[in-house]
mmCIF file of the N, C-alpha and C atoms, coordinates in Angstrom:
data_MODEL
# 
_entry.id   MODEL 
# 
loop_
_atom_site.group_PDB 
_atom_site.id 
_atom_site.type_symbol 
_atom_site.label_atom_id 
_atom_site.label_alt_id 
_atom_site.label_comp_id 
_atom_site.label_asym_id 
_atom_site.label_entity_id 
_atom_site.label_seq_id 
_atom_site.pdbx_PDB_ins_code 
_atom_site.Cartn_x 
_atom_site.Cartn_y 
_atom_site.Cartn_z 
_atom_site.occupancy 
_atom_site.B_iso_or_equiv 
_atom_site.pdbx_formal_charge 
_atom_site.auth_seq_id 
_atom_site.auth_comp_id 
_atom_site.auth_asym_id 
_atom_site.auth_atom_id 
_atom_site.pdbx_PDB_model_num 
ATOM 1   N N  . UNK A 1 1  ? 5.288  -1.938 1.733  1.00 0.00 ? 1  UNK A N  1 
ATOM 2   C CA . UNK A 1 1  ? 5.134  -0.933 2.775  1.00 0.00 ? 1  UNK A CA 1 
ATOM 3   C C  . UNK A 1 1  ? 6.135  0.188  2.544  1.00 0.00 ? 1  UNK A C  1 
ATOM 4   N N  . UNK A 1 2  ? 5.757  1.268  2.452  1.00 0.00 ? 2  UNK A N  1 
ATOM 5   C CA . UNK A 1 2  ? 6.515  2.861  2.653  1.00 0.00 ? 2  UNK A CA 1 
ATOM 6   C C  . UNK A 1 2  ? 6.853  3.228  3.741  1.00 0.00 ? 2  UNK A C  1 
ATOM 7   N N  . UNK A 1 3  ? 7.841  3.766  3.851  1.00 0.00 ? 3  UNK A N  1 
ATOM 8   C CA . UNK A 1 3  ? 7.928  4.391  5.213  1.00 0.00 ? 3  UNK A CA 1 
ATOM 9   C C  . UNK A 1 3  ? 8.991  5.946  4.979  1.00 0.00 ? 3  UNK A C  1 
ATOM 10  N N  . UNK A 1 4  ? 8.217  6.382  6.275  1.00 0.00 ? 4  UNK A N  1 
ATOM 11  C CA . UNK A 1 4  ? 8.988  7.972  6.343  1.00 0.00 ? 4  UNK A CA 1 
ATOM 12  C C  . UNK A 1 4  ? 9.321  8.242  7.698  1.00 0.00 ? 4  UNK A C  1 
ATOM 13  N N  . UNK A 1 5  ? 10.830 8.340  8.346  1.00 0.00 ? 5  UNK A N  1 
ATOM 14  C CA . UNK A 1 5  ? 11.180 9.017  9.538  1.00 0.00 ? 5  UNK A CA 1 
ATOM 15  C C  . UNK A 1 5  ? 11.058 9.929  9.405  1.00 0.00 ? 5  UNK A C  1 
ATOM 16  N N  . UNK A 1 6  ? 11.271 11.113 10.685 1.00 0.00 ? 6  UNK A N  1 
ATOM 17  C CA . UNK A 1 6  ? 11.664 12.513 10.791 1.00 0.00 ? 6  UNK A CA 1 
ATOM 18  C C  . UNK A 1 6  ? 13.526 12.559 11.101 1.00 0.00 ? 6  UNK A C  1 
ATOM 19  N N  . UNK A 1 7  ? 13.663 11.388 11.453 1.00 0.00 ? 7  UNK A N  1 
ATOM 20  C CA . UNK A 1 7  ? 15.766 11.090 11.083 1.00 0.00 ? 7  UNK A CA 1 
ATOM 21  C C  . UNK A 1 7  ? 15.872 11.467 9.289  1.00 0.00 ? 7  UNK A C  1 
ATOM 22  N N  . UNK A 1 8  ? 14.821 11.056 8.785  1.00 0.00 ? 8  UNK A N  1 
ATOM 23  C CA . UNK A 1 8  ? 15.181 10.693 7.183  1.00 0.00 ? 8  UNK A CA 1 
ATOM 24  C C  . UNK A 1 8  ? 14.941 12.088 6.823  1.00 0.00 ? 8  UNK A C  1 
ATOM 25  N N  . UNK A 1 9  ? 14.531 12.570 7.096  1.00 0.00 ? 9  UNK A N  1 
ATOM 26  C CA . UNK A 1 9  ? 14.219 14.505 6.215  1.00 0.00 ? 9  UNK A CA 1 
ATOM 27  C C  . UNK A 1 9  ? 15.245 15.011 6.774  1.00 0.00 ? 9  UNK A C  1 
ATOM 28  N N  . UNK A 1 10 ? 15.691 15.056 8.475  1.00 0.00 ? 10 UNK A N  1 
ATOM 29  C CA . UNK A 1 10 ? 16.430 15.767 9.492  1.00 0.00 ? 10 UNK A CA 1 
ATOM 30  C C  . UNK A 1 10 ? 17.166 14.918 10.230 1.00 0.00 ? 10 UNK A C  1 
ATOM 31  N N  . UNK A 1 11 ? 18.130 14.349 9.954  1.00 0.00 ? 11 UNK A N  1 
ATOM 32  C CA . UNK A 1 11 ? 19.049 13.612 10.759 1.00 0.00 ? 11 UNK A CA 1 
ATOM 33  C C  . UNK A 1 11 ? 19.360 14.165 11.937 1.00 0.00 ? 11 UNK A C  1 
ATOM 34  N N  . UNK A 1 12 ? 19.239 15.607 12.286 1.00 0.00 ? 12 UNK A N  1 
ATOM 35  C CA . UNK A 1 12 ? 19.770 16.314 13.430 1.00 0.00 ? 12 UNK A CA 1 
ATOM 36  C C  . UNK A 1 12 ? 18.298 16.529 14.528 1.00 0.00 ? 12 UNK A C  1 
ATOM 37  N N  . UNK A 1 13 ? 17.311 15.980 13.870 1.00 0.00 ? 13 UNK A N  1 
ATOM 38  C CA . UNK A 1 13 ? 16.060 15.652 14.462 1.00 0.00 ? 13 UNK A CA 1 
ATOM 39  C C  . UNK A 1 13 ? 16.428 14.790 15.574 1.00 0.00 ? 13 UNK A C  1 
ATOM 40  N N  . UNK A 1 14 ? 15.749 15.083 17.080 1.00 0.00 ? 14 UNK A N  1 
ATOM 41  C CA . UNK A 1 14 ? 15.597 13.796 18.151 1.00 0.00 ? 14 UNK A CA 1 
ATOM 42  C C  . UNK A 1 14 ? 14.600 13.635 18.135 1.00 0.00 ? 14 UNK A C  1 
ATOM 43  N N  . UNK A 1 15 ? 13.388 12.940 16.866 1.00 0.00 ? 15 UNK A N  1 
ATOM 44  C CA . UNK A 1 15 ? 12.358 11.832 16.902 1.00 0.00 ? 15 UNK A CA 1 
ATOM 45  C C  . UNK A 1 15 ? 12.651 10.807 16.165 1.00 0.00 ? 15 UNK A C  1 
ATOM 46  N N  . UNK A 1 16 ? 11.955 9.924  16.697 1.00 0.00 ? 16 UNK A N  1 
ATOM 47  C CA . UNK A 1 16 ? 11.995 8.393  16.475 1.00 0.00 ? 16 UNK A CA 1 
ATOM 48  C C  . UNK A 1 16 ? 10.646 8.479  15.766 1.00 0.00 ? 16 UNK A C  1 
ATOM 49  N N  . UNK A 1 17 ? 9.681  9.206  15.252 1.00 0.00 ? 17 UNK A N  1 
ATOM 50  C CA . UNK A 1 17 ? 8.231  8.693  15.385 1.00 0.00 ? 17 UNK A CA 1 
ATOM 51  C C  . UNK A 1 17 ? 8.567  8.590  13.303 1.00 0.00 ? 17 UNK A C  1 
ATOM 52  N N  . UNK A 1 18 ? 7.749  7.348  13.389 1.00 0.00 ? 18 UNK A N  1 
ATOM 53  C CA . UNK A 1 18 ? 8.358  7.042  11.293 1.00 0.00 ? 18 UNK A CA 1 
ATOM 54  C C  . UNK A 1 18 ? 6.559  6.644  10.736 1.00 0.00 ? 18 UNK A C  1 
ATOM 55  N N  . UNK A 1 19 ? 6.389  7.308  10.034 1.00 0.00 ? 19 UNK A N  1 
ATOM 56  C CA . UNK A 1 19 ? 5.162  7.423  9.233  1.00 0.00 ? 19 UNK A CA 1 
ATOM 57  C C  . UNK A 1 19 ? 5.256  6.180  8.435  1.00 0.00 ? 19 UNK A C  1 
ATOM 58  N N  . UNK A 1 20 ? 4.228  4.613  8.308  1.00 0.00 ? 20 UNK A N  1 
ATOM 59  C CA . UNK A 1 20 ? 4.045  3.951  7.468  1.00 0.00 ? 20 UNK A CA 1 
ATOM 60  C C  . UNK A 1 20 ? 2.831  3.710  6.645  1.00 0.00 ? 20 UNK A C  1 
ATOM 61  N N  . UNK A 1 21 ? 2.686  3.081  5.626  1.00 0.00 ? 21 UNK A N  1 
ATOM 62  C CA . UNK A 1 21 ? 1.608  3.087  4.753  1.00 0.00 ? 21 UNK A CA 1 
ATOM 63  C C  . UNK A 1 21 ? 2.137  2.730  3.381  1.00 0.00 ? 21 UNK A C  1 
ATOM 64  N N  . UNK A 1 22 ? 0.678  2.437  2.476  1.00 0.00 ? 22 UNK A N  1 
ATOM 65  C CA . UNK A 1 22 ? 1.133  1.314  1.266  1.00 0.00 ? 22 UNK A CA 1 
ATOM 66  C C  . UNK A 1 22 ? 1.301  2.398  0.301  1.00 0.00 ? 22 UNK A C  1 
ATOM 67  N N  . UNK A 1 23 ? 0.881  4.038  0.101  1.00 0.00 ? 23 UNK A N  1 
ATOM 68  C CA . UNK A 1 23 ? 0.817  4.899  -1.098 1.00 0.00 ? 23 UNK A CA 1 
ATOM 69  C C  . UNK A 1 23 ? 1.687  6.092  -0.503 1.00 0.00 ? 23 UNK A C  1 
ATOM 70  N N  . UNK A 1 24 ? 2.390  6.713  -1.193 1.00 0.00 ? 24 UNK A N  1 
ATOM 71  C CA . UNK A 1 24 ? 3.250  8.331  -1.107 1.00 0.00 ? 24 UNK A CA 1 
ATOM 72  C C  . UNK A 1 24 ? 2.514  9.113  -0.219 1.00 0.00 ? 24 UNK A C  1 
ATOM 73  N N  . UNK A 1 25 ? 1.001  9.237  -0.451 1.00 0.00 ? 25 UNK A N  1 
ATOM 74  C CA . UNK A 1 25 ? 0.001  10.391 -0.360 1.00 0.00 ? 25 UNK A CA 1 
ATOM 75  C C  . UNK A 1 25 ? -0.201 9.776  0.989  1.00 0.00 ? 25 UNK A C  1 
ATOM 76  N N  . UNK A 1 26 ? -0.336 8.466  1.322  1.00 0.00 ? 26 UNK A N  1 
ATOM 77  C CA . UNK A 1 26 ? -0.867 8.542  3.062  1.00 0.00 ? 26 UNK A CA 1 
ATOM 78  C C  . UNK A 1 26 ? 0.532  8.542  3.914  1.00 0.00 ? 26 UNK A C  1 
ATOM 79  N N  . UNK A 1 27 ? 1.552  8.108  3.252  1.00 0.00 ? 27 UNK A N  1 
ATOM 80  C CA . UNK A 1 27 ? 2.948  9.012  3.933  1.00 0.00 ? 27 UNK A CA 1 
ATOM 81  C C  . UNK A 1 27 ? 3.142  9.956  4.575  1.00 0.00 ? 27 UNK A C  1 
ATOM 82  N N  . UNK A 1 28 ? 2.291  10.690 2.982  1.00 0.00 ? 28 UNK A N  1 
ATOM 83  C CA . UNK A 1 28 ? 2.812  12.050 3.041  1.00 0.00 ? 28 UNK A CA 1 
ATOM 84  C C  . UNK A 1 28 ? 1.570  12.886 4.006  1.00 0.00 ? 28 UNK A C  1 
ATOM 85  N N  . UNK A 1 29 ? 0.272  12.281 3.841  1.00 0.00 ? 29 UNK A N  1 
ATOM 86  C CA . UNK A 1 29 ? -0.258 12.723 4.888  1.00 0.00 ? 29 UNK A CA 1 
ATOM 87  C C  . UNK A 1 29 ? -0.028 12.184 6.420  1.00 0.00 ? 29 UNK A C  1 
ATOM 88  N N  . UNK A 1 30 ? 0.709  11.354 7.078  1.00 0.00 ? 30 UNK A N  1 
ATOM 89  C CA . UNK A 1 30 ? 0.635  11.456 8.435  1.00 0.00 ? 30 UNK A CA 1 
ATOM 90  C C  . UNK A 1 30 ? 1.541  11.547 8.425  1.00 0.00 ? 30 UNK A C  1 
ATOM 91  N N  . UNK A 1 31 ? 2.692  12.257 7.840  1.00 0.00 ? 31 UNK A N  1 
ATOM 92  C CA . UNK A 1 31 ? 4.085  13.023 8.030  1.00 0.00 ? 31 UNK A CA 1 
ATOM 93  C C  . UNK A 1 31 ? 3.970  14.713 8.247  1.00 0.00 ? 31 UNK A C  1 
ATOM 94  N N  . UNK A 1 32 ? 2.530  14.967 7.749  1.00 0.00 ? 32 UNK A N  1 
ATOM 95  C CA . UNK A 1 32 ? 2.526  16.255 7.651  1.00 0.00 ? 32 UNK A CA 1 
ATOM 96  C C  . UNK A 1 32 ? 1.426  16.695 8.634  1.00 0.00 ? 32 UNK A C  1 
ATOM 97  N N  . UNK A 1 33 ? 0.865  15.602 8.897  1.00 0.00 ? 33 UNK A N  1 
ATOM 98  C CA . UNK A 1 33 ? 0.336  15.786 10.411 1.00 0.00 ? 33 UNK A CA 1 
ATOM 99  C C  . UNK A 1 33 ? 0.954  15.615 11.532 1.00 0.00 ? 33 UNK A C  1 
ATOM 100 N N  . UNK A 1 34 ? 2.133  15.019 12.078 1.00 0.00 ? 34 UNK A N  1 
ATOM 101 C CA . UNK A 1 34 ? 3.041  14.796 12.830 1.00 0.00 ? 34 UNK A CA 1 
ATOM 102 C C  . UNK A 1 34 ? 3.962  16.321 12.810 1.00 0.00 ? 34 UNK A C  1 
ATOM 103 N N  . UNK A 1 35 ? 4.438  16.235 11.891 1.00 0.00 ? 35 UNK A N  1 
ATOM 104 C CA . UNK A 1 35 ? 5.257  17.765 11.544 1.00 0.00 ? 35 UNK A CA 1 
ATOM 105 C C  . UNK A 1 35 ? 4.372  18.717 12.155 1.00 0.00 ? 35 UNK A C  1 
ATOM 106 N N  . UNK A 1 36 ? 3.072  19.282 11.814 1.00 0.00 ? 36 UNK A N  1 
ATOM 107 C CA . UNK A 1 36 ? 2.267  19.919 12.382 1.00 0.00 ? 36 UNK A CA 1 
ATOM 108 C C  . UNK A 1 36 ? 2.290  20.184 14.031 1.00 0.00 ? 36 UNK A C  1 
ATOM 109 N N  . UNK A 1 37 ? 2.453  18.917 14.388 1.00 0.00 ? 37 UNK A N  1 
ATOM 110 C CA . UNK A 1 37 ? 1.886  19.032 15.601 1.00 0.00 ? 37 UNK A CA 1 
ATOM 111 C C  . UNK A 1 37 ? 2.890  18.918 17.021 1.00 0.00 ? 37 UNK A C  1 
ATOM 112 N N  . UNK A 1 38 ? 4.281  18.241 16.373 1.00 0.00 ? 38 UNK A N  1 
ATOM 113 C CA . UNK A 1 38 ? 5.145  18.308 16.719 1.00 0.00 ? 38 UNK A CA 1 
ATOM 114 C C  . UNK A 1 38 ? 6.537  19.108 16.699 1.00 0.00 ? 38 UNK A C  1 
ATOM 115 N N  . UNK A 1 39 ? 6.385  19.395 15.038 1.00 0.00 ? 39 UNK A N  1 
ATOM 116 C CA . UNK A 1 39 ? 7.483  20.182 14.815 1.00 0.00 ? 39 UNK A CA 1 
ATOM 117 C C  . UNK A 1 39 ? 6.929  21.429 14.166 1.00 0.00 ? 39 UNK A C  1 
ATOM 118 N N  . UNK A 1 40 ? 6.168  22.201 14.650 1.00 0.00 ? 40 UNK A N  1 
ATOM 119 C CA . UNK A 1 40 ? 5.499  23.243 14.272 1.00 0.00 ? 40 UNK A CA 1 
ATOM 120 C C  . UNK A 1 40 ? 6.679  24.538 14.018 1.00 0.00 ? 40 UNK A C  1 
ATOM 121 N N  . UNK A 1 41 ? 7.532  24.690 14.499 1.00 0.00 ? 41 UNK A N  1 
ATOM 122 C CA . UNK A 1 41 ? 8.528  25.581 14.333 1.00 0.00 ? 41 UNK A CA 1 
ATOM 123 C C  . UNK A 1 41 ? 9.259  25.287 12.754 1.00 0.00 ? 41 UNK A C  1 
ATOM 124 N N  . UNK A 1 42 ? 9.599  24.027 12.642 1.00 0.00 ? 42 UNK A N  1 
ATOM 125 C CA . UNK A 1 42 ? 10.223 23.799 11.609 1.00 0.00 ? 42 UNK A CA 1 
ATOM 126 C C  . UNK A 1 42 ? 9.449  23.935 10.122 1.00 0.00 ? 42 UNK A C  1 
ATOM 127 N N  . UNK A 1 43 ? 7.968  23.577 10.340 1.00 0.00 ? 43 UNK A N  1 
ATOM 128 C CA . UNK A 1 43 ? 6.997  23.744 8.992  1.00 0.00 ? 43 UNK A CA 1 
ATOM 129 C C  . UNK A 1 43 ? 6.134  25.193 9.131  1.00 0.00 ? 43 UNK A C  1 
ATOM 130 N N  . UNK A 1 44 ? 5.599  25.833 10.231 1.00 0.00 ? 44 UNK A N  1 
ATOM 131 C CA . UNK A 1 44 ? 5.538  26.985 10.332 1.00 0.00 ? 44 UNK A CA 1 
ATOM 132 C C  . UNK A 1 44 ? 5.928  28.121 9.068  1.00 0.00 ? 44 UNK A C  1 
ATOM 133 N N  . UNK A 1 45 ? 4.687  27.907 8.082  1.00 0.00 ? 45 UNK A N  1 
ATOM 134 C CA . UNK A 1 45 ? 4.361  29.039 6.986  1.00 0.00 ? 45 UNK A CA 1 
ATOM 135 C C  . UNK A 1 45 ? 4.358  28.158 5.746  1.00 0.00 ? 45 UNK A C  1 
ATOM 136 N N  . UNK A 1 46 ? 4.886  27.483 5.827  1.00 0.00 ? 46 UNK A N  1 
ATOM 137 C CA . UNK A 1 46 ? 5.115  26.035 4.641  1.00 0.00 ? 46 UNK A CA 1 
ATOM 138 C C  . UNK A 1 46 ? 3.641  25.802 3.917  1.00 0.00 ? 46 UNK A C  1 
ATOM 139 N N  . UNK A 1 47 ? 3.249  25.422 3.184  1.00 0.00 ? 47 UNK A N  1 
ATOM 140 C CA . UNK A 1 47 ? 2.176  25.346 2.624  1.00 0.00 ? 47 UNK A CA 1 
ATOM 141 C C  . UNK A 1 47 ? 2.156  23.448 2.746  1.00 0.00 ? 47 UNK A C  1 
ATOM 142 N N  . UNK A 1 48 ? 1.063  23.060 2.187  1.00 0.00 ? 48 UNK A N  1 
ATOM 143 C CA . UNK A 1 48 ? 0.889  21.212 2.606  1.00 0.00 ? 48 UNK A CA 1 
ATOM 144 C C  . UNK A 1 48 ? 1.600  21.173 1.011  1.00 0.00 ? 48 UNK A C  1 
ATOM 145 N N  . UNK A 1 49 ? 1.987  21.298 0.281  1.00 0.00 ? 49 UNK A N  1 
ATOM 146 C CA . UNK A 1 49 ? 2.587  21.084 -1.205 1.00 0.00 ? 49 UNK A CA 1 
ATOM 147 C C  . UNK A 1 49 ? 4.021  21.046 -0.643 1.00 0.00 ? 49 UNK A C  1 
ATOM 148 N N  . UNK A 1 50 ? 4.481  22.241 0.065  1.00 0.00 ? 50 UNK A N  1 
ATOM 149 C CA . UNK A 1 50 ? 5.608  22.708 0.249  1.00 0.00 ? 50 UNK A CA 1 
ATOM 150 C C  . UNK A 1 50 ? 6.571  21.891 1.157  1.00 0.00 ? 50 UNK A C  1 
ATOM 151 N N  . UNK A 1 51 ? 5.279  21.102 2.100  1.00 0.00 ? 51 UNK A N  1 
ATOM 152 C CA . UNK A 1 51 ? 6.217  19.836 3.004  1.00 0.00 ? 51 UNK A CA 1 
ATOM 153 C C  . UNK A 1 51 ? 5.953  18.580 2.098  1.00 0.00 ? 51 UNK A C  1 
ATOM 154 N N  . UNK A 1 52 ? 5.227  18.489 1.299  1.00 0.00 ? 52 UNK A N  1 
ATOM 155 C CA . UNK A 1 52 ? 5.140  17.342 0.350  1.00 0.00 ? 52 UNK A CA 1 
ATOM 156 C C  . UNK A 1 52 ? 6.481  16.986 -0.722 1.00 0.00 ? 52 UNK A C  1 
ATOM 157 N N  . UNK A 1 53 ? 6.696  18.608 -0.855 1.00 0.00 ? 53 UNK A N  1 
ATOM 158 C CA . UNK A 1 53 ? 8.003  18.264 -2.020 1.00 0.00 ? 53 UNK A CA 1 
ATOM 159 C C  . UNK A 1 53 ? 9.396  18.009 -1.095 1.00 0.00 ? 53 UNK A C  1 
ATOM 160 N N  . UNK A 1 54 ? 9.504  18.623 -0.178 1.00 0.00 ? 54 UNK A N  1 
ATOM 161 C CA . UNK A 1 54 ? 10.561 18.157 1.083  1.00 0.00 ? 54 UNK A CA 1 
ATOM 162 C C  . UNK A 1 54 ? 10.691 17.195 1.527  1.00 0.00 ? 54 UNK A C  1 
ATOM 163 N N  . UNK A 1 55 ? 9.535  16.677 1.807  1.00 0.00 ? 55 UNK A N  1 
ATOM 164 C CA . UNK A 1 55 ? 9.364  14.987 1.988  1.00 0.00 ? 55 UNK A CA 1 
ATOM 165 C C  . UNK A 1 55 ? 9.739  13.987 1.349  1.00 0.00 ? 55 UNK A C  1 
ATOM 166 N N  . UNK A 1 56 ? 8.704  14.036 -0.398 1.00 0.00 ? 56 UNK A N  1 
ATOM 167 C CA . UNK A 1 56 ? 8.618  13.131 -0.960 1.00 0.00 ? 56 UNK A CA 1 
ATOM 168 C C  . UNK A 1 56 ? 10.440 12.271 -1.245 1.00 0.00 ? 56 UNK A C  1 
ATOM 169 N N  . UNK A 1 57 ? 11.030 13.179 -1.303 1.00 0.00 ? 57 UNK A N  1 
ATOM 170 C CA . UNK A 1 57 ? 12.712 12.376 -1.942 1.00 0.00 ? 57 UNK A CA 1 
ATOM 171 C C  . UNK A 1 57 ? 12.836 11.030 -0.611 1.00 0.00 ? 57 UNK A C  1 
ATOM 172 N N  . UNK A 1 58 ? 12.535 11.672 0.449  1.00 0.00 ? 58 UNK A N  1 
ATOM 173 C CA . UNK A 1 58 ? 13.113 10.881 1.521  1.00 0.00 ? 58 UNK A CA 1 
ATOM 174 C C  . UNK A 1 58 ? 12.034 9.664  1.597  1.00 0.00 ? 58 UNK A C  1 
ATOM 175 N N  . UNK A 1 59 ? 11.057 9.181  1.046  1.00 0.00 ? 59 UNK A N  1 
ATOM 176 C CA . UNK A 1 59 ? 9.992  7.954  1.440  1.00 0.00 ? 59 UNK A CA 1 
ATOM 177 C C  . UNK A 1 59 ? 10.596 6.820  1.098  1.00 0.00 ? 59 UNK A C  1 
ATOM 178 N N  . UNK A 1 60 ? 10.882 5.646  1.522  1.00 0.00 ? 60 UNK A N  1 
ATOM 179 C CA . UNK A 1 60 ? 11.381 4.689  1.365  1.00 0.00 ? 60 UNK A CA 1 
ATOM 180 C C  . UNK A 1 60 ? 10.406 3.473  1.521  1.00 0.00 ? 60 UNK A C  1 
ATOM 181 N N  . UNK A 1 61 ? 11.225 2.337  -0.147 1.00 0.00 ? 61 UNK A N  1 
ATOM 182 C CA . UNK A 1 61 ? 10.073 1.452  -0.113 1.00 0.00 ? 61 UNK A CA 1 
ATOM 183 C C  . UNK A 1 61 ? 10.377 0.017  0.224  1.00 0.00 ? 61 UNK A C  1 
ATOM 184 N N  . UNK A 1 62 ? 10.020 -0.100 1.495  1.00 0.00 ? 62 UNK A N  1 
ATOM 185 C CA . UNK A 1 62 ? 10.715 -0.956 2.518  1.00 0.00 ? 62 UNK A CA 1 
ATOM 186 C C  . UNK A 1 62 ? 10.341 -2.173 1.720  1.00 0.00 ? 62 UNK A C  1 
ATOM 187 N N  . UNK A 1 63 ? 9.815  -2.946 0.978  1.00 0.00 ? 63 UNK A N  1 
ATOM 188 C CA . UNK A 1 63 ? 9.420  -4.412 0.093  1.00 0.00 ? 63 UNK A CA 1 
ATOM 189 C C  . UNK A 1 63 ? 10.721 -4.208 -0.903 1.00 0.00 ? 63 UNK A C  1 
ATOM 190 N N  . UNK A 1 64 ? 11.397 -3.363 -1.345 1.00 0.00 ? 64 UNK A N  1 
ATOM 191 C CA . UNK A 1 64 ? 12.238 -3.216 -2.399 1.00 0.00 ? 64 UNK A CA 1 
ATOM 192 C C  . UNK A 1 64 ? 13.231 -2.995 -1.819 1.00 0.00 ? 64 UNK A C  1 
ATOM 193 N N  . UNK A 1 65 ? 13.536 -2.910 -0.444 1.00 0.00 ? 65 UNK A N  1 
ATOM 194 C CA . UNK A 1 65 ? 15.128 -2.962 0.281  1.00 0.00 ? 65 UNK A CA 1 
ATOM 195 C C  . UNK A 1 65 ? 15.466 -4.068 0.617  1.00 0.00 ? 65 UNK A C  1 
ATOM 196 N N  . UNK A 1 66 ? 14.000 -5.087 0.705  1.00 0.00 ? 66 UNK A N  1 
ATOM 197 C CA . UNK A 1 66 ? 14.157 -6.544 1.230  1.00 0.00 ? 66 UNK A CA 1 
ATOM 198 C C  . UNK A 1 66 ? 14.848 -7.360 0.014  1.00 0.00 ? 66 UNK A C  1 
# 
């Protein structure tokens, strides 16, 4: 299992809401739908590549921390 907070991109973020899933790409898609819809100020002009490469460093692969 993968997982992605909005603590993990933005520590100075107050959400709790953490994107999980078994591949990068469905991460990275309901991270960038959340961002959208929540943090629209912060991705506001960003292209979907452009929050993908911002993202991707921070995905963590929770079976390999165990």
């Amino acid at each position: 299992m993968k997982t992605l907070a909005c603590k993990d991109i933005d520590p100075s973020v107050a959400c709790d809401y953490k994107a999980m899933g078994s591949t990068d790409e469905e991460i990275l898609q309901n991270m960038a739908t959340h961002a959208k819809e929540v943090h629209a100020d912060k991705v506001t002009g960003m292209t979907d590549e452009q929050m993908a490469e911002m993202m991707r460093p921070h995905i963590k692969d929770e079976e390999a921390a165990m």
